[in-house]
C-alpha positions as CSV (number, residue, x, y, z in Angstrom):
1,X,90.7,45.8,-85.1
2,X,93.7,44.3,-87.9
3,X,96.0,41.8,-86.3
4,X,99.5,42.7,-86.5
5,X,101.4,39.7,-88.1
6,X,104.5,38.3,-87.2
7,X,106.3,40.1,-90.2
8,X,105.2,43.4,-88.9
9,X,107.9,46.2,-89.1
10,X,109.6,46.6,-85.7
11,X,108.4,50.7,-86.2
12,X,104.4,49.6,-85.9
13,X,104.7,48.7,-82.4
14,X,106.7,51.6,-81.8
15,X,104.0,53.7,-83.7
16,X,101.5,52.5,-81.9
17,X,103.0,53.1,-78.4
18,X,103.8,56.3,-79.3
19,X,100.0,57.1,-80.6
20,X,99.2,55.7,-77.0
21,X,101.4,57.8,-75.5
22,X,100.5,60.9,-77.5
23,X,96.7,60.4,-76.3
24,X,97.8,60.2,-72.7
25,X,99.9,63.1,-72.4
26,X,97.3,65.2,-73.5
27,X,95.4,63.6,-70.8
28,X,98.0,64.4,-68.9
29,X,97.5,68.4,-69.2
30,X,93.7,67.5,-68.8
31,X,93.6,66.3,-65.6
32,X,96.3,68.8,-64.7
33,X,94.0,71.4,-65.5
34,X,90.9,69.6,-64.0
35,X,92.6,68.2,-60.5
36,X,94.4,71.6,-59.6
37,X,90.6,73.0,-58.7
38,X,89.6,70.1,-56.8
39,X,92.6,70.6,-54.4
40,X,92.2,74.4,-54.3
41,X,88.6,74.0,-53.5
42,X,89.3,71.2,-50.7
43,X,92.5,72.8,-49.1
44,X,90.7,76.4,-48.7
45,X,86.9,76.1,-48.5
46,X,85.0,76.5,-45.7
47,X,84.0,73.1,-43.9
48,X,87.0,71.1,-45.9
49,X,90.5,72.1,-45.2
50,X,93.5,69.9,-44.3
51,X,91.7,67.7,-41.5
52,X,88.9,67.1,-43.3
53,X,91.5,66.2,-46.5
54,X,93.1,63.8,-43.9
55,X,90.0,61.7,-43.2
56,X,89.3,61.5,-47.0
57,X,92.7,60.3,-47.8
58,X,92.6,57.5,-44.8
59,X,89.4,56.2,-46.8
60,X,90.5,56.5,-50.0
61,X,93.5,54.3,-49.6
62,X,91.9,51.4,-48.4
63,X,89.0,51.6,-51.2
64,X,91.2,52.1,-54.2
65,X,93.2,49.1,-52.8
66,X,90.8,46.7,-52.4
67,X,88.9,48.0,-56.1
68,X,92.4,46.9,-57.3
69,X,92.4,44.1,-55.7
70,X,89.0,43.0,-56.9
71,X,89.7,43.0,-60.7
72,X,92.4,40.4,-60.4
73,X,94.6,41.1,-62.4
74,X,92.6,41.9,-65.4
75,X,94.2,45.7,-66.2
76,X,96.8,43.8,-67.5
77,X,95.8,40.0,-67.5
78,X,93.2,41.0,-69.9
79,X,95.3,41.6,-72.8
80,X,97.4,37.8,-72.4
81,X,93.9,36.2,-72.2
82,X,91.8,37.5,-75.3
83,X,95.5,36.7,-77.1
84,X,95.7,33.5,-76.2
85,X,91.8,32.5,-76.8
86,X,89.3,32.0,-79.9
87,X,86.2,32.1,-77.7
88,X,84.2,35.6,-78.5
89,X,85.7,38.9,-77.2
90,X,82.9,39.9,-75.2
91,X,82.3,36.4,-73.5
92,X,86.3,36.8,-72.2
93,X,85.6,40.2,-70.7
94,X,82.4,38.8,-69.3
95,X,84.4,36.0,-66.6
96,X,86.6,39.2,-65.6
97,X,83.7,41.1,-64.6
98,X,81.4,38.8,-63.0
99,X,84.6,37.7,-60.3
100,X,85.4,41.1,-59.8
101,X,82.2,42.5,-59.6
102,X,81.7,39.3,-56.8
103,X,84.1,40.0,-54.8
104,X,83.6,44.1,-54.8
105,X,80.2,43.6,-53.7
106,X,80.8,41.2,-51.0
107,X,84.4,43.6,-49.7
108,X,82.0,46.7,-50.2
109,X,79.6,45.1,-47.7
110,X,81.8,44.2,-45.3
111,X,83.6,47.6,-45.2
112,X,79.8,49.0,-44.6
113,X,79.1,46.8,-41.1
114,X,83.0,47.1,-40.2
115,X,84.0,50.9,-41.5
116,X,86.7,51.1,-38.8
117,X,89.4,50.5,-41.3
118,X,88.8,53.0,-43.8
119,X,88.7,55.5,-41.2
120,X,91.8,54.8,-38.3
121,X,90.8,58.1,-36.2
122,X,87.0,56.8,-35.8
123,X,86.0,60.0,-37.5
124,X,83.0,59.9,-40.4
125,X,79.7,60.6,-41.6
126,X,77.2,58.7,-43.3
127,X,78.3,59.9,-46.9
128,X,81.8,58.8,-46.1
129,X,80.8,55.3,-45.4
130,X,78.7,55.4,-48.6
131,X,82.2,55.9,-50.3
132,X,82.3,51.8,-50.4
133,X,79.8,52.0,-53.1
134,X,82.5,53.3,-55.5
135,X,84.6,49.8,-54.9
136,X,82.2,47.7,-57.8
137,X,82.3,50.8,-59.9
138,X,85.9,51.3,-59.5
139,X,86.6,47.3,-60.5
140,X,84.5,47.4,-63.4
141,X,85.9,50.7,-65.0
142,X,89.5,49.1,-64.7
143,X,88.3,45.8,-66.7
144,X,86.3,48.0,-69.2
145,X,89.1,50.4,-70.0
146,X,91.5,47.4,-70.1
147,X,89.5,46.0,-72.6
148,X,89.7,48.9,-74.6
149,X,93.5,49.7,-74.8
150,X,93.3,45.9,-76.3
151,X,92.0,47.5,-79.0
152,X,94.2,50.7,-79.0
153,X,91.3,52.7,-77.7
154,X,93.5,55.1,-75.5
155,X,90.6,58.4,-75.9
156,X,88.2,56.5,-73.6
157,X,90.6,56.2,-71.1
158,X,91.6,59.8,-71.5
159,X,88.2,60.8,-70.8
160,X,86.9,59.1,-67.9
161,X,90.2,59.7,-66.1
162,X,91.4,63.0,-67.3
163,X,88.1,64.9,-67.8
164,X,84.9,63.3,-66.5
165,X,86.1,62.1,-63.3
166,X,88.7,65.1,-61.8
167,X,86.1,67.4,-63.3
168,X,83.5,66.3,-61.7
169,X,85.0,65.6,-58.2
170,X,85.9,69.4,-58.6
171,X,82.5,70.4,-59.8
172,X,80.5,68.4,-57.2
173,X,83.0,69.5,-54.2
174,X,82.5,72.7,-55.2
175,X,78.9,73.1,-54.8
176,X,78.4,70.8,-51.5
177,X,80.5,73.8,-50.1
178,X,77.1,75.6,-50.5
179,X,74.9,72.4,-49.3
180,X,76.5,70.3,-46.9
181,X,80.2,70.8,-46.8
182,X,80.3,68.1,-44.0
183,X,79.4,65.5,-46.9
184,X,81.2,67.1,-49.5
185,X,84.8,65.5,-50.8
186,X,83.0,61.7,-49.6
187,X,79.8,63.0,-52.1
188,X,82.2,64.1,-54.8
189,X,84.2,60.9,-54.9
190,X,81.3,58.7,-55.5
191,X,80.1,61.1,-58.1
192,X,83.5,61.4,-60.0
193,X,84.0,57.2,-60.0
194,X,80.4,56.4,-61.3
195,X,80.7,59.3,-63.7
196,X,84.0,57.6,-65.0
197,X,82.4,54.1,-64.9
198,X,79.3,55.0,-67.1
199,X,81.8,57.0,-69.6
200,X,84.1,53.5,-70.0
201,X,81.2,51.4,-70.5
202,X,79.6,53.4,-73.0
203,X,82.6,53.3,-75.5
204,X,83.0,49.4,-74.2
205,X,79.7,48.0,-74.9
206,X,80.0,49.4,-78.7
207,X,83.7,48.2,-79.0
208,X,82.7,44.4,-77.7
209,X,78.9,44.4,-77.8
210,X,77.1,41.7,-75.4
211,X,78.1,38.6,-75.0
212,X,77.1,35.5,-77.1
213,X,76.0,32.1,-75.8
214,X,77.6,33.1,-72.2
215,X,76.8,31.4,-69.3
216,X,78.7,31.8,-65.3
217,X,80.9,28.7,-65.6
218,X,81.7,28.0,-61.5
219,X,85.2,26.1,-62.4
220,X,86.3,28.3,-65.1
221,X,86.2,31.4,-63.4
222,X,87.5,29.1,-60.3
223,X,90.8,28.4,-62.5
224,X,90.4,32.1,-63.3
225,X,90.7,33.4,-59.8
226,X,93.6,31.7,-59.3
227,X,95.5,32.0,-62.5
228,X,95.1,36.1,-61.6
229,X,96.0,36.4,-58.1
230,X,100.0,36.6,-58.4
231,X,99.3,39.5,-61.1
232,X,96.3,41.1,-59.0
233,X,98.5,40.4,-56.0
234,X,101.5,42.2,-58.0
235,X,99.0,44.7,-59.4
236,X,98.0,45.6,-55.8
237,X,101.4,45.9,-54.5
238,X,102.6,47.9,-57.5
239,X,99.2,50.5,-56.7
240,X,100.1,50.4,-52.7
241,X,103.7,51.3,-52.7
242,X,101.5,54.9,-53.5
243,X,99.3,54.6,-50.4
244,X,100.8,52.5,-48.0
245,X,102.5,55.7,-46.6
246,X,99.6,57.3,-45.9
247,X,98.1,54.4,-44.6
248,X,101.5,54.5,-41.8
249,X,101.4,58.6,-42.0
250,X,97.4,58.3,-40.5
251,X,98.9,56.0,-37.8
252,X,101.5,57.7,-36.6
253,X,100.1,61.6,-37.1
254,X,97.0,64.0,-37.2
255,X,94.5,64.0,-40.2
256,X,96.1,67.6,-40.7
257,X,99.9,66.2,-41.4
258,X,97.8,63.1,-43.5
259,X,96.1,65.9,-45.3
260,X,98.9,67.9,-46.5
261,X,100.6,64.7,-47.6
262,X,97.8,63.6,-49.7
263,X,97.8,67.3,-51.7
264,X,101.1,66.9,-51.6
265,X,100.9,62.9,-53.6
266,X,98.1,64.4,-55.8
267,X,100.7,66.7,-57.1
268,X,103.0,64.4,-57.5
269,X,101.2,61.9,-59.0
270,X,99.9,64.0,-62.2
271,X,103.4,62.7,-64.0
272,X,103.0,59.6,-62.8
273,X,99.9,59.6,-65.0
274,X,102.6,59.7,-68.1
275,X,103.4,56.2,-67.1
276,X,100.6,54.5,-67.1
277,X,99.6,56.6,-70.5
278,X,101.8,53.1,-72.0
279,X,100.9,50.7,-69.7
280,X,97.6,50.1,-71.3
281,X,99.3,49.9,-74.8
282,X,102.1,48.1,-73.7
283,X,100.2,45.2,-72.7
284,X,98.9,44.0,-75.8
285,X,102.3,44.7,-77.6
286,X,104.2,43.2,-75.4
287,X,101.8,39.8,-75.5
288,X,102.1,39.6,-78.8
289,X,105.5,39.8,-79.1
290,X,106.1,37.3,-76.8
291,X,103.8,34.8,-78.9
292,X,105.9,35.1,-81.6
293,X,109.4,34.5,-79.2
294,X,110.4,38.0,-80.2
295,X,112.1,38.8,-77.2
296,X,114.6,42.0,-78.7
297,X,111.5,43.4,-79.7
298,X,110.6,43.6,-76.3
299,X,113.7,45.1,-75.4
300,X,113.5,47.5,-77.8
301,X,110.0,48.6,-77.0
302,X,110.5,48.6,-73.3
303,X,113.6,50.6,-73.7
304,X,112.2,52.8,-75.4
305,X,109.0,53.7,-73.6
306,X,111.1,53.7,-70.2
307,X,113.0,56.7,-71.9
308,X,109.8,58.4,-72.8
309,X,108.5,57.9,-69.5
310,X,112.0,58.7,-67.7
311,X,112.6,61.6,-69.6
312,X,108.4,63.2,-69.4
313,X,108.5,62.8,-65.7
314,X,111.9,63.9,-64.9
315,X,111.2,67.6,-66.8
316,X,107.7,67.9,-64.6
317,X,109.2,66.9,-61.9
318,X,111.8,69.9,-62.1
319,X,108.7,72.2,-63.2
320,X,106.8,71.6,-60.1
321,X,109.6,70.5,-57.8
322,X,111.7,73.8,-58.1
323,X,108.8,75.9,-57.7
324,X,107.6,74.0,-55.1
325,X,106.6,76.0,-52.5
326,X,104.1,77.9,-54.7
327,X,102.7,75.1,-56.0
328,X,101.5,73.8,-52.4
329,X,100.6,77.6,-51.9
330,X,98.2,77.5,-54.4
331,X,96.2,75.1,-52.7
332,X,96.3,77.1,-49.3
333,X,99.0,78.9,-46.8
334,X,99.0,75.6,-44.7
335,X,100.3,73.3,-47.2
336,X,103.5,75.3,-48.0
337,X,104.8,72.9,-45.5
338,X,104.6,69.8,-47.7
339,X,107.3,70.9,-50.3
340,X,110.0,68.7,-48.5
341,X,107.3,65.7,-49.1
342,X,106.2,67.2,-52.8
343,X,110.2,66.8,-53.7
344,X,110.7,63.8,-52.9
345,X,107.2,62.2,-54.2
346,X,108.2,63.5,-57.6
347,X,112.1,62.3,-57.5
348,X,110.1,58.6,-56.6
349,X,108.7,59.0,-59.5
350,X,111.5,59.8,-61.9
351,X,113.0,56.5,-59.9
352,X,109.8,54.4,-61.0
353,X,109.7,54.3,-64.5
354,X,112.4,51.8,-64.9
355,X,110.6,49.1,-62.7
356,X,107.0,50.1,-64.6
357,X,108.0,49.3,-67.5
358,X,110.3,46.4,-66.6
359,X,107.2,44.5,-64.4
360,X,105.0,45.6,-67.7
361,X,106.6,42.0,-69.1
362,X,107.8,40.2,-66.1
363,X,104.4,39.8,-65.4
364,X,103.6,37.6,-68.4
365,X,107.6,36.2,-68.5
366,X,108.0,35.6,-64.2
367,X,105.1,36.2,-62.9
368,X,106.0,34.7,-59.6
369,X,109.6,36.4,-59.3
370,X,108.3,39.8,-60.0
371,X,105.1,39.3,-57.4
372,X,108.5,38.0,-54.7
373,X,110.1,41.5,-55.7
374,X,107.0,43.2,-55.5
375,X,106.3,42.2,-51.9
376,X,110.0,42.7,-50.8
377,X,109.8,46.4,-52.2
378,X,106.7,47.8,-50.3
379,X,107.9,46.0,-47.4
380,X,111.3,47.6,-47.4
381,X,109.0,50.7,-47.9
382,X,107.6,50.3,-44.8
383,X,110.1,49.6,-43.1
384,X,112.2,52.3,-43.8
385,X,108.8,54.7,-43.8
386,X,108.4,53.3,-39.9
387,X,111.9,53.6,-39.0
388,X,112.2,57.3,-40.8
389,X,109.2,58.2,-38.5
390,X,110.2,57.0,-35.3
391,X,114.0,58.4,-36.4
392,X,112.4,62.1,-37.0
393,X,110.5,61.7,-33.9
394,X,113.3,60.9,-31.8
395,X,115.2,63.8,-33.0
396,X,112.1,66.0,-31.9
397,X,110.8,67.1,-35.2
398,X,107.2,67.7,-36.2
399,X,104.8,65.9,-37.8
400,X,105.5,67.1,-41.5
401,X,109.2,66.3,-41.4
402,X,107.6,62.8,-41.1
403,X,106.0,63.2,-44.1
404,X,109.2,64.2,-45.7
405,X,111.0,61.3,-44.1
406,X,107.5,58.8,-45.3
407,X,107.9,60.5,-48.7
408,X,111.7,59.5,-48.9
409,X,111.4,55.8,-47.7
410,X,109.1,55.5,-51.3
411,X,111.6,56.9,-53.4
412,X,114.5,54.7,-51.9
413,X,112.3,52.0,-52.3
414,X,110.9,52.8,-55.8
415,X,114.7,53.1,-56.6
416,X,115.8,49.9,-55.5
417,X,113.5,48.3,-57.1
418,X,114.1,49.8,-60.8
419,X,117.5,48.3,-60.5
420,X,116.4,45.0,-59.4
421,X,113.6,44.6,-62.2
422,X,115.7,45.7,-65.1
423,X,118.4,43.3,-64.1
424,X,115.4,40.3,-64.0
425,X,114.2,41.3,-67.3
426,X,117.7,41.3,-68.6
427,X,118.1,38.0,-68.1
428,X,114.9,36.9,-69.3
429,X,115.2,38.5,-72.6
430,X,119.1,38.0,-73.1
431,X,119.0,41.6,-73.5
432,X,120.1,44.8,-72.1
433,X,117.5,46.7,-70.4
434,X,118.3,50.4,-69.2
435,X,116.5,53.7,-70.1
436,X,118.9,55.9,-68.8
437,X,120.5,58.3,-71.6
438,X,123.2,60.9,-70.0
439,X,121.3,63.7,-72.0
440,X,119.1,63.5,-69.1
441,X,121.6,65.0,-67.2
442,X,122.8,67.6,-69.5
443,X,118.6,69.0,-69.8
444,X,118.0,69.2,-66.2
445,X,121.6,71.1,-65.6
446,X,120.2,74.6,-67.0
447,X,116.4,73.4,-66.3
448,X,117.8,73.6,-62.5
449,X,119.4,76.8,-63.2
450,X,116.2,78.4,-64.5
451,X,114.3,77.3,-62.2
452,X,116.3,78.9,-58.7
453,X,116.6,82.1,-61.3
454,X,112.9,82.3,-61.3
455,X,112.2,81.4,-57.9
456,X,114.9,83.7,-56.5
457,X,114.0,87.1,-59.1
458,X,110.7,86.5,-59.7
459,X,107.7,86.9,-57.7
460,X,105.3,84.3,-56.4
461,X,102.3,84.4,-59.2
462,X,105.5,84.8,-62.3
463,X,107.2,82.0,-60.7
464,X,104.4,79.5,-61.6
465,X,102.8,81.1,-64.9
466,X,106.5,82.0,-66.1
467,X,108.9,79.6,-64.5
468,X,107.5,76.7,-64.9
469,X,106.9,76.6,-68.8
470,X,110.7,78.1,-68.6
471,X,111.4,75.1,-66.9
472,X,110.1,72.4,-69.0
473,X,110.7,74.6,-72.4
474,X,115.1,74.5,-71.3
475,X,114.5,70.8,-70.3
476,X,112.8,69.5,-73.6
477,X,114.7,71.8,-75.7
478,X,118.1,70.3,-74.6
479,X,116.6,66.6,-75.0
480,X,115.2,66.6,-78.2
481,X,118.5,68.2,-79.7
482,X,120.6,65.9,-77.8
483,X,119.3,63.4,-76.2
484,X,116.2,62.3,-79.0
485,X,117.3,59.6,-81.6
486,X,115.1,59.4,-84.8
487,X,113.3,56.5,-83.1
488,X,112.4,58.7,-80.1
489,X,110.7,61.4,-82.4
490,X,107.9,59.3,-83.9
491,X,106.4,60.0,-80.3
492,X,105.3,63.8,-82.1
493,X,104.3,62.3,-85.2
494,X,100.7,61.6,-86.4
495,X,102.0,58.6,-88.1
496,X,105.5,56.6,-88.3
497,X,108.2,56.6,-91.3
498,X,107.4,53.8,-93.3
């Protein structure tokens, strides 16, 4: 890997955010294509369905959290450490791995002897308690892959999370329908994540090789563990403003509602994917930067991926949020009633992207501050997701109105956030921080009008394969001649101006 050197031209960075970027969003259409079989096959097989969906969510939250959890920090601590030190590469890596890997083991085996919180309606089988074995696997692929977008290594990324491990979850759910459908999503989880795990350590072990006169040093990775907690604490937090609804959803409501709400996140989240496509990159540019006390560059830069992020997500969320009830029909008649919850899932989204890439470096510039506004955002998020649900229950609406009214408390939450983040930056840097451009606006005017024209004229199966790309085609088209500075553009190049 060549350092960059503090003389570096202000367009590398850019360049290489943008090559990032490019990666991802190809990624992006990958896992699109890959993901949209999974649900199909879950939501309409026989034995799955949204019940069965419901349970699987339930799990999934609490074992995603507490992998998070368990790499402390390190999917974006990572990149400030090897920075900072001289000691080998590998050796650095090798402290992250053998806390997290700790601690997953020991939470793994405690979720075995107690399961009751991964599954609130008491509900499961033996393969769904086996789903704790993907918590170690889960830690370790974060650390690995973190380790390689250090080095600009973006395609290894891309392929355990946009090919390997949502086509193998589809693959392997597909033929337990024909074995033991019973065991089937819980079997093709733990396939998909140790599938993903042996593709990032492959590519990791050649980048970094073993490590070289390493031995477990108790008080180093002692001051370690609690250097990392505010950022793993953050990291967590930023990760469970995305689950905690379900978490309150499977409380409050039947594993059916909890079901369709999880398809109905799943779609949501595939732009949400386009945001972290930076965060990997933006790590190690950011740290940099901030070696060298260049503080507009990291205005510049965090500008400028916020647009690319703001603007990606806002044209797919019109694309699969105007069509939205054939979207949730592909995956099966019952899930037609999650389009309230799909639309405002994807507007959180669009409301995100300024707080992503504002926390992207408060985390290294106010740590604690960001982990205080962390905490107060998903608490506002539940409270406002608790008092939405008892509001819509009082009023004497079903269970997926709750949904809708869980899906909105995120967004409101997400929103309030952005605001509050870009404002804390601001100050830090001495620099304005905003990614909103009113172009926005003027793409998704006619994107909106093409959209109801295709959903009112045309019928169901044109709507998606002809409205859609209609959709995003008006968006971008608008953007890039109005909205796109010369800056903005090196995102479709191979290479930057020089």
């Amino acid at each position: 890997m060549s350092e960059r050197t503090a003389g570096a031209a202000p367009q590398d960075d850019i360049a290489a955010l943008a090559k990032g970027g490019r990666t991802n969003f190809l990624g992006f259409f990958l896992r699109l294509a890959a993901r949209i079989p999974f649900l199909f096959i879950a939501g309409r097989a026989p034995g799955y369905g949204p019940a069965a969906l419901g349970v699987f969510a339930s799990a999934l939250v609490v074992i995603e959290l507490t992998a998070m959890l368990c790499t402390l920090g390190e999917k974006r601590g990572l990149a400030q450490r090897l920075t900072e030190t001289d000691e080998h590469p590998a050796n650095v890596v090798a402290d992250g791995m053998l806390v997290a890997l700790v601690a997953s083991c020991l939470l793994a085996l405690v979720f075995w002897i107690f399961p009751q919180p991964l599954f609130p309606g008491g509900r499961f089988t033996v393969a769904d308690r086996l789903m704790v074995l993907a918590i170690p696997a889960l830690a370790l692929t974060e650390i690995w892959l973190a380790a390689l977008a250090y080095r600009f290594d973006i395609a290894s990324t891309v392929r355990a999370r946009a090919i390997v491990e949502p086509w193998t979850i589809s693959i392997v759910a597909g033929l337990m329908v024909f074995v033991a459908p019973e065991y089937g999503l819980a079997t093709a989880y733990i396939a998909s994540v140790l599938a993903a795990a042996l593709t990032a350590f492959i590519p990791f072990l050649r980048a970094y090789g073993r490590p070289k006169n390493w031995r477990p040093a108790p008080r180093a990775l002692g001051r370690l563990t609690l250097r990392s907690l505010p950022l793993a604490t953050a990291d967590a937090i930023e990760w469970g403003t995305r689950r905690i609804d379900i978490l309150i959803l499977g409380i409050f409501a039947e594993p059916r509602a909890v079901g369709i709400y999880y398809v109905a996140q799943q779609v949501a989240s595939l732009p949400q994917k386009l945001k972290t496509s930076f965060e990997p990159i933006l790590g190690p540019v950011i740290t940099r930067k901030l070696k060298e006390r260049d503080y507009a560059a990291i205005a510049r830069q965090v500008c400028q991926v916020g647009f690319w992020i703001t603007a990606a997500q806002a044209g797919i969320a019109l694309a699969l949020g105007i069509p939205g009830e054939g979207v949730m029909g592909l995956i099966g008649p019952e899930f037609v009633s999650g389009t309230g919850a799909l639309a405002f899932l994807l507007a959180a989204e669009v409301a995100a992207a300024t707080a992503v890439v504002s926390e992207a470096a408060l985390i290294y510039m106010a740590r604690i501050r960001n982990l205080i506004v962390s905490v107060a955002t998903i608490a506002l998020q539940a409270l406002l997701t608790v008092g939405g649900i008892l509001l819509v229950q009082r009023l004497g609406y079903g269970e997926l109105f709750q949904a809708a009214a869980a899906a909105a408390a995120l967004m409101v939450a997400l929103g309030m956030a952005s605001i509050v983040k870009s404002r804390m930056l601001a100050a830090r840097l001495n620099k304005p921080v905003n990614n909103w451009r009113w172009a926005l606006l003027a793409a998704a005017a006619p994107a909106v009008i093409v959209g109801w024209a295709a959903t009112r004229y045309l019928p169901e199966w044109a709507e998606l394969a002809f409205g859609i790309p209609a959709i995003l085609a008006v968006f971008f088209a608008i953007l890039w001649r109005w909205g796109f500075a010369e800056e903005d553009r090196v995102l479709f190049r191979k290479s930057a101006p020089s």
